[in-house]
C-alpha positions in Angstrom: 33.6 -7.3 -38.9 32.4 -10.3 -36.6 30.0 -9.3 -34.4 30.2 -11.1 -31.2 27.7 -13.1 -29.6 26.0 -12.4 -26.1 27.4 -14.0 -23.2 24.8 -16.5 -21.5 24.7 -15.9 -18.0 25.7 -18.0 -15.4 23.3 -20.9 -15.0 23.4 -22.0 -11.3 23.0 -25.8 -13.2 26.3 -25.2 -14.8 28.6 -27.9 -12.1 26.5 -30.7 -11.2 23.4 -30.0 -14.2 19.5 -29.9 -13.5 18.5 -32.7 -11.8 21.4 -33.4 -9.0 21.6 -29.5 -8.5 17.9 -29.3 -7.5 17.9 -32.9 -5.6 21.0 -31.2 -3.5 18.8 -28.5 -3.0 16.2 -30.2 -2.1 18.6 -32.3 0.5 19.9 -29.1 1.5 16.2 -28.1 2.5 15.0 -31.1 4.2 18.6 -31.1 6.5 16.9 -27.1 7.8 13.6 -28.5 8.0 15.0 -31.2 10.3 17.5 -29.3 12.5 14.9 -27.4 14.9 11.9 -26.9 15.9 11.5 -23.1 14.7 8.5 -22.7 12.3 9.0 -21.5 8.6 7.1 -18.8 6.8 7.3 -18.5 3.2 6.7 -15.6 1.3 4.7 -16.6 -1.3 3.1 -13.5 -4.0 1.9 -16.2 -6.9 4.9 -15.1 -9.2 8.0 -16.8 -10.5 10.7 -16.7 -8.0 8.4 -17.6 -4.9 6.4 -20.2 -7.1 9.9 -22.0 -7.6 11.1 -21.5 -3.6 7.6 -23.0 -2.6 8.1 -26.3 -5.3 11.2 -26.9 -3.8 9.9 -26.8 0.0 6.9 -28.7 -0.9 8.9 -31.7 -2.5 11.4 -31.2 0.8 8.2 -31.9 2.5 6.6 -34.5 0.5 10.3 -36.4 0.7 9.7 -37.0 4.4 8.6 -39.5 6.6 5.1 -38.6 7.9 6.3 -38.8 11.2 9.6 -36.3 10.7 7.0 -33.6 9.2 5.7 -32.1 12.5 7.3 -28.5 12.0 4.2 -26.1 10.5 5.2 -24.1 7.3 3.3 -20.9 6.7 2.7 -19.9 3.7 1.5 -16.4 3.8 0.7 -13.8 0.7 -0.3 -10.2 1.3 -3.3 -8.8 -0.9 -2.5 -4.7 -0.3 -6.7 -4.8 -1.9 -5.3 -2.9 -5.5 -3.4 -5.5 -7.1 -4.2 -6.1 -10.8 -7.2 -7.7 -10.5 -5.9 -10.7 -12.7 -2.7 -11.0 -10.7 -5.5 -11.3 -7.1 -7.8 -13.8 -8.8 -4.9 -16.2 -9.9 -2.8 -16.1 -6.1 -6.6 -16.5 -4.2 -7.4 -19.2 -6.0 -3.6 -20.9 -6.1 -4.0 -20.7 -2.4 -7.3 -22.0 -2.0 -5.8 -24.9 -4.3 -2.9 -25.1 -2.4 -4.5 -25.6 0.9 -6.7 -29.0 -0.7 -3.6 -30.0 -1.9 -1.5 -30.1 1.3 -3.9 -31.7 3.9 -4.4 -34.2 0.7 -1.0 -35.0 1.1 -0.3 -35.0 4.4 2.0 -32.0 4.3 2.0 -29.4 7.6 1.8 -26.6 5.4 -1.0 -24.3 5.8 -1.6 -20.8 3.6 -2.6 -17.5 4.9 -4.1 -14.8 2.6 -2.6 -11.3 4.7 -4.7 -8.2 3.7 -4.0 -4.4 5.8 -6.3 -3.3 8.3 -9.3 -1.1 7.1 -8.0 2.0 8.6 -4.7 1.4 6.5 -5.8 0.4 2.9 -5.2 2.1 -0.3 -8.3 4.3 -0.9 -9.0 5.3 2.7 -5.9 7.0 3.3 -6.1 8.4 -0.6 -10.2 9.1 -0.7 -10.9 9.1 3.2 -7.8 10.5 4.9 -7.0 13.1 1.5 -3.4 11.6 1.1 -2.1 12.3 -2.2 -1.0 9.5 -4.9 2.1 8.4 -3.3 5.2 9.7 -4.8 9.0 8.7 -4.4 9.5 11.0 -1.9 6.3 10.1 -0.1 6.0 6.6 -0.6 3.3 6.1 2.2 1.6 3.0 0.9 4.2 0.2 1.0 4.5 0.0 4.8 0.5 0.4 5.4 0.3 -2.3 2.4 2.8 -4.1 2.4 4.9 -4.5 5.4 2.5 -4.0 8.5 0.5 -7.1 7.5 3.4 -9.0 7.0 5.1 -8.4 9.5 2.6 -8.5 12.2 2.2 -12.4 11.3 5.7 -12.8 11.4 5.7 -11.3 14.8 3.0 -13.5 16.0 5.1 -16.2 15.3 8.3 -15.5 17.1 5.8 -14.5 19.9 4.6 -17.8 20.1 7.9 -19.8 19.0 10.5 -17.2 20.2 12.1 -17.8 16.8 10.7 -17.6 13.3 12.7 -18.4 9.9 11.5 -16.5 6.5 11.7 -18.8 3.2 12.3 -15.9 0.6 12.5 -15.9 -3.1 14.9 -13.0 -3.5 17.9 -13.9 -6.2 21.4 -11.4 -6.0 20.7 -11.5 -10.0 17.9 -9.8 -9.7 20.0 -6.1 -9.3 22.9 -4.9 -8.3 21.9 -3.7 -4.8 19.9 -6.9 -3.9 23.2 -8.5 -4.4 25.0 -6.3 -2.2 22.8 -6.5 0.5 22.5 -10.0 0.5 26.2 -10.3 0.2 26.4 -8.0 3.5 24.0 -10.5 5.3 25.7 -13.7 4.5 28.6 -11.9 6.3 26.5 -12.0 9.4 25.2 -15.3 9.3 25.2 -17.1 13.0 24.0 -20.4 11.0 24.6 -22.3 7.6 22.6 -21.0 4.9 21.0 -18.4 7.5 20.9 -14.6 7.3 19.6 -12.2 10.1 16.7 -9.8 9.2 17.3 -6.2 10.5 13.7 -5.5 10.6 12.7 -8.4 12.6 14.1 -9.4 15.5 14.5 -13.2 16.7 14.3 -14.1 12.5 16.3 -15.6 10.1 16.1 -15.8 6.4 16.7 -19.0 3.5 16.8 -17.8 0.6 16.9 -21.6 -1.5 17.5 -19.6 -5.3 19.8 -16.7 -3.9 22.3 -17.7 -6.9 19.7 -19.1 -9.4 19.4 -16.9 -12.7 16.3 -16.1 -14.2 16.4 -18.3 -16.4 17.2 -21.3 -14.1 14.1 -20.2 -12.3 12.1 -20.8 -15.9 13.5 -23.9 -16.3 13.0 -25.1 -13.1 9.1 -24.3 -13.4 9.2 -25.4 -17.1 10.8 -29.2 -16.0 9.2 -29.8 -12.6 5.2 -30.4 -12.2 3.5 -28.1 -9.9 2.8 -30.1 -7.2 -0.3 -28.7 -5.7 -2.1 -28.9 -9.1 -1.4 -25.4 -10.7 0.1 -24.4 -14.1 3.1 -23.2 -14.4 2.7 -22.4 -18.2 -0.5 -20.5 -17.2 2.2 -18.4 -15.2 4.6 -18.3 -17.8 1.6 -16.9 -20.3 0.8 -14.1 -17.4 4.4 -13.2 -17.9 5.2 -13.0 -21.5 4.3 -9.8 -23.5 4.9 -8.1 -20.0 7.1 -5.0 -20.4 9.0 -5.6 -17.0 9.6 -9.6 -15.9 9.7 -9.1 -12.2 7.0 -9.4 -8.8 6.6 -8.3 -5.8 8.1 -10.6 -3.0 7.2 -10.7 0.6 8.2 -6.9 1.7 9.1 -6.9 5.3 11.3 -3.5 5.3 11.4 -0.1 3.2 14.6 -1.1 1.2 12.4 -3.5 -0.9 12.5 -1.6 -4.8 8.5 -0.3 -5.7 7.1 -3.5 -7.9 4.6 -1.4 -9.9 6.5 -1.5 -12.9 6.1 -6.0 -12.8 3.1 -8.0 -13.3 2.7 -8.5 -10.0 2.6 -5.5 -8.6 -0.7 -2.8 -7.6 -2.8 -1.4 -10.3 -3.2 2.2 -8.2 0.9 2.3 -8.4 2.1 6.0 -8.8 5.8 5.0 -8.2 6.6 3.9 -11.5 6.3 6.5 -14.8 3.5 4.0 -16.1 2.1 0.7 -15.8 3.5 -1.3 -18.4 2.6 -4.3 -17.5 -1.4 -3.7 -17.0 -0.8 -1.8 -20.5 0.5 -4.9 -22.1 -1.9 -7.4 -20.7 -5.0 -4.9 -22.9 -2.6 -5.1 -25.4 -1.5 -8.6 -26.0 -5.5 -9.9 -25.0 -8.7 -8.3 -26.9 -10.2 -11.0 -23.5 -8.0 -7.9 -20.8 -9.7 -4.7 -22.6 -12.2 -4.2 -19.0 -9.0 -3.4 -17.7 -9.3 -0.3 -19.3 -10.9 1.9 -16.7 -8.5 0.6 -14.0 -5.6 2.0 -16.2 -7.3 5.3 -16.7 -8.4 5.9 -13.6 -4.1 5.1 -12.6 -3.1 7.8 -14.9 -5.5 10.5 -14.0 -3.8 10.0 -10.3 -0.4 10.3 -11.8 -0.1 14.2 -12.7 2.8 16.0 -12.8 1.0 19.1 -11.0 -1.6 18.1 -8.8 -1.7 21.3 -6.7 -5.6 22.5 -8.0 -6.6 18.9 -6.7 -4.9 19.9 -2.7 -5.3 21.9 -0.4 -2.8 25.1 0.2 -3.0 23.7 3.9 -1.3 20.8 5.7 -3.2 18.0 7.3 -2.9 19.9 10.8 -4.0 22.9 8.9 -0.8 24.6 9.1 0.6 26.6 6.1 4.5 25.6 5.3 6.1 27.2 2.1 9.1 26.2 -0.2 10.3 28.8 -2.4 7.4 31.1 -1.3 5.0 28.8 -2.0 2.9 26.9 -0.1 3.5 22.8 -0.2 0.2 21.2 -1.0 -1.3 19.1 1.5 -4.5 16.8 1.4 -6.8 16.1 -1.4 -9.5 18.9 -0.8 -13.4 17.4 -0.6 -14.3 18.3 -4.0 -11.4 16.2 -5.3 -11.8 13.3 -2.6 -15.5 13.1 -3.9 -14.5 12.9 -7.4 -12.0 10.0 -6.9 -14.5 8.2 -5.2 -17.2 8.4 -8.2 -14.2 7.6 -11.0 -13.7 4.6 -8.7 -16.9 3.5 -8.3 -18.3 4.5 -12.0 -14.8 1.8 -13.2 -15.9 -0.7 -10.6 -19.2 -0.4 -12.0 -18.8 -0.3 -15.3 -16.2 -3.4 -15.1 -18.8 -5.3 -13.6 -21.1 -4.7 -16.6 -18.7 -5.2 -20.0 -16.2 -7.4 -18.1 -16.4 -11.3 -18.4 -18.0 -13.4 -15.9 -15.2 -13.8 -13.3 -15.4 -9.8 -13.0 -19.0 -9.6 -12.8 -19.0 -9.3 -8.6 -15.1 -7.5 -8.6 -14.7 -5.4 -5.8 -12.3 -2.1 -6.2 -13.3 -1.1 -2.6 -14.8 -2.8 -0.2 -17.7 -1.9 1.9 -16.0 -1.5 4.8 -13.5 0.9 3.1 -17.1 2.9 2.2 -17.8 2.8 5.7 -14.7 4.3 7.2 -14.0 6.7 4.5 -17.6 8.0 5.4 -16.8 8.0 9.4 -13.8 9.9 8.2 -15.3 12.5 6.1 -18.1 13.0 8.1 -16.5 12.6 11.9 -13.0 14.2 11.7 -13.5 16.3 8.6 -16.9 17.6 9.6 -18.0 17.1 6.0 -21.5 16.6 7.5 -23.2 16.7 4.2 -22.7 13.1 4.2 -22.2 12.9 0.0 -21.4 9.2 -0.1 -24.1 7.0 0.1 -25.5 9.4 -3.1 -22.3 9.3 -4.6 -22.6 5.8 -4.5 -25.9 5.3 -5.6 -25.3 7.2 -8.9 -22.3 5.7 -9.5 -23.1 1.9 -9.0 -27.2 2.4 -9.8 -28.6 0.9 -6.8 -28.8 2.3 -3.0 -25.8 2.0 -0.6 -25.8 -0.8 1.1 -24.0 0.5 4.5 -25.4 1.2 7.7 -27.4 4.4 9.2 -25.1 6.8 10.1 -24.8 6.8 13.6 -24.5 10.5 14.2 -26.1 13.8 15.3 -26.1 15.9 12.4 -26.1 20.1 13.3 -27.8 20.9 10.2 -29.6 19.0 7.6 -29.3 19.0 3.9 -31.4 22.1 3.5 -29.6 23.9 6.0 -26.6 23.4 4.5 -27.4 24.3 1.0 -28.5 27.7 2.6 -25.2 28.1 4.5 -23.5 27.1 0.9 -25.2 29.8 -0.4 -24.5 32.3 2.0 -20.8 31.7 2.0 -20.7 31.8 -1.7 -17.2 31.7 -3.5 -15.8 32.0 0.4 -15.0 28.1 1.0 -12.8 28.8 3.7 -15.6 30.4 5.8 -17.7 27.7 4.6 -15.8 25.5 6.1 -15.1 27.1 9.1 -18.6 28.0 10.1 -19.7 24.1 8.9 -16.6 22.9 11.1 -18.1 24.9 14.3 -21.5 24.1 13.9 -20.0 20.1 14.1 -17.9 20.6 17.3 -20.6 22.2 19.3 -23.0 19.9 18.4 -21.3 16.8 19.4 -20.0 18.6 22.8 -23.4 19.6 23.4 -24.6 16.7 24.9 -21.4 16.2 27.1 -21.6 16.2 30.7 -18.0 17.9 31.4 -17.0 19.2 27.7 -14.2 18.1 27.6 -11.5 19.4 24.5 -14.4 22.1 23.1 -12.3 24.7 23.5 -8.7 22.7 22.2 -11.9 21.7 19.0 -12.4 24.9 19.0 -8.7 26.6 18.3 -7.9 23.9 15.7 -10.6 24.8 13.8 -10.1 28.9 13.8 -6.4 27.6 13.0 -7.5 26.1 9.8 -10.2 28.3 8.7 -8.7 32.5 10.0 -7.4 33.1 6.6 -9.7 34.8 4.1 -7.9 32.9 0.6 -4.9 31.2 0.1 -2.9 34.7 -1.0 -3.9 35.4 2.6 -2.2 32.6 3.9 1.1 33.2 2.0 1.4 36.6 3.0 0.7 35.7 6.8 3.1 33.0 6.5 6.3 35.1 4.8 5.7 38.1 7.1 5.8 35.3 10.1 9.1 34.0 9.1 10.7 37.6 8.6 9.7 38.5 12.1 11.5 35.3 13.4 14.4 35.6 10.9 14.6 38.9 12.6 14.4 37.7 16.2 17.0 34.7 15.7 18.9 38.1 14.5 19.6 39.9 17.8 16.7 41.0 18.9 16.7 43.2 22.5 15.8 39.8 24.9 13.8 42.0 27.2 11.6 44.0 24.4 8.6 43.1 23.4 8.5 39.6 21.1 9.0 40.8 17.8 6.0 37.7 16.9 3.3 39.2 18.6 3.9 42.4 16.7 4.1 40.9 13.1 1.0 38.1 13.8 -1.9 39.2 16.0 -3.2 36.0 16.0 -0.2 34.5 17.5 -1.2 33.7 21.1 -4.7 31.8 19.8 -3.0 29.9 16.7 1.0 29.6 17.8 3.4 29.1 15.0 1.7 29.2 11.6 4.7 28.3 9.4 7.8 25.8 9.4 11.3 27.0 7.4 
């Protein structure tokens, strides 16, 4: 029996070969270039695909007159602050490159390193704000990380030009429902070779390799020079022994696939099963071994069950079951605090073993520190203020952030009394700590204003006496209302009140 060989796929230098299909191309690109006045902003993560879209607008460029290139080109590329630290260090310093390069030549293009506002990073939402390790179904990161930062520069641009057009690196081979939707928007296109963007208004997208293989995007990197000075084959080398060959491009809606099984992609990513890719760089490169605490510290946030690491509460304190059980809500302190020592005992620890271009990395920022302490110690009331000594054991030197700027009720003595006095109660801990914090920063208030609204969120939180107590409050709660949306008499009494005393202070406790 013959065995049949694999079908190569199309090569999109099949008609007209290499060199006259990318010269078209490059044509092509100049001819958009020229046509308005609308300014372009390419997405640009450092990997593969937008490494080849940016070659090919660069040599558009460079093929000008000096006098015909007076149309700026953005480049932007959005650090979310956790990508693989080899992945970051290779994109900052292609952009710093970059920029040399293109005043060098004369070229209008200018890049932009995009990172997400403190209040929206990684680690203060997961170790500040308690969100848990984001999750299919609760994929909160991607539009804090991802697409806010992005797109708040591409809406500064049609804010200042009315108009903005997106140079993208997306391919239809890339899967089956990229191709379909960018089959849809080529449907839809007002202008040659330009697709509307249904998350941003007043844009249009080029996508120069839409029909371009993977492998005619190897051997266009492979055959062409880099013209700003960088390697490709130090690309290709980041890429092979990789488990998955894809990156992150620019993300400017929610319909863009999770990248955290590529290279390019964050090293905190939960979405995927594992991270191959980190796994294969310690693999394949005795040099990539510091890594190790990054991937470790990954895993431990990927567990099946995380519900001993949660609260049985809500954010808002409420108590909402499925199947009789209540759904987990934030990270609860003890857990918070412990993320924040594995983080800083890696970042640490990294900096020691790790070669010389690790030896000042930064896993969190300062400014993170600094809000993830105004967050535990302002709206969570956590006025123990653990930080700065978590961070002095961790990293073995003091913190380096500001005096707190606030009125603390009790001191650290007081406290450990008041620990001691609630014993194995944390609930009551909490709720007497929580107290204690409102009335003290009303005190001082000339009209005390929201004390009393401070007051009822806190007794909403902190009535029951355990987590059993809570269930049972909650599944008596819903009978009574299954029982009122039943039939009961309009004019008696409401059947609420009678199965929940506390239901005129707290409201409703539970949600179906």
């Amino acid at each position: 029996m013959t065995r049949s060989l694999p079908i190569r796929p199309r090569s999109a230098f099949d008609g007209s070969g290499f060199a006259a299909t990318v010269e078209a191309l490059v044509g092509q690109t100049q001819q958009l270039y020229l046509a308005d006045s609308v300014p372009w902003v390419i997405g640009y993560s450092g990997g593969k695909d937008s490494t080849a879209v940016l070659q090919l607008v660069w040599l558009a460029l460079a093929g000008l007159p000096a006098e015909q290139r007076t149309k700026p080109v953005h480049v932007i590329s959005t650090d979310t602050l956790v990508e693989n630290p080899v992945v970051a260090a290779w994109v900052t310093h292609s952009l710093e490159v970059m920029a040399e390069a293109a005043a060098t030549a004369g070229l209008p293009l200018t890049p932009h390193r995009l990172t997400p506002a403190v209040a929206d990073t990684f680690w203060v939402n997961l170790i500040g704000r308690g969100y848990p390790a984001p999750r299919p179904k609760f994929r909160w990161c991607t539009e804090r990380l991802k697409i806010k930062p992005s797109n708040t520069f591409i809406r500064e641009m049609v804010q200042a030009h009315g108009e903005a057009i997106l140079v993208l690196g997306t391919r239809k081979a890339e899967s089956a429902g990229r191709s379909h939707r960018m089959t849809a928007l080529e449907s839809r296109r007002v202008r040659d070779l330009l697709s509307p963007n249904d998350s941003l208004p007043n844009c249009l997208v080029y996508s120069p390799v839409e029909d371009w293989s993977n492998d005619d995007v190897w051997t266009f990197l492979m055959q062409v020079k880099n013209p700003w000075g960088y390697s490709n084959k130090e690309l290709l080398t980041m890429y092979q022994g990789a488990s998955a060959d894809g990156e992150c491009p620019l993300v400017v809606d929610a319909s863009t696939p999770s990248c955290g099984d590529s290279r390019f992609g964050c090293w905190t990513c939960t979405l995927v099963d594992q991270d191959k890719s980190m796994a294969a760089m310690i693999q394949n490169d005795e040099q990539k071994e510091w890594m190790l605490p990054l991937l470790e510290l990954r895993n431990e946030l990927d567990v099946a069950d995380d519900r001993p690491l949660r609260d049985f509460r809500r954010m808002n304190g409420t108590v909402q079951l499925f199947n009789d059980k209540p759904i987990p809500g934030p990270y609860t302190q003890a857990s918070r605090e412990r993320w924040l020592q594995r983080l800083l005992e890696a970042q640490s620890w990294i900096r020691e073993h790790g070669p010389d271009y690790v030896r000042r990395l930064e896993l969190i920022t300062l400014d993170e520190l600094e809000e993830i302490r105004r967050l535990w110690v302002v709206e969570k009331h956590e006025f123990e203020d653990h930080l700065p000594g978590i961070y002095e054991v961790a990293m073995g030197a003091p913190y380096p952030g500001r005096p707190l700027d606030e009125h603390l009720p009790l001191g650290p003595a007081m406290v450990a009394i008041l620990e001691q006095v609630a014993g194995e109660d944390r609930l009551h801990f909490e709720l007497v700590r929580e107290l204690l914090d409102i009335e003290q920063r009303h005190r001082a208030q000339a009209r005390r204003s929201g004390l009393f609204e401070s007051i009822e969120k806190a007794l909403r939180r902190g009535f029951y006496d355990d987590e059993a107590d809570a269930v049972l409050r909650a599944l008596e709660r819903r009978t009574a209302l299954d029982e009122a949306a039943a039939g009961t008499d309009p004019q008696g009494p409401d059947p609420r009140e009678e199965a929940d005393p506390y239901v005129n202070l707290l409201g409703d406790q539970v949600t179906r």
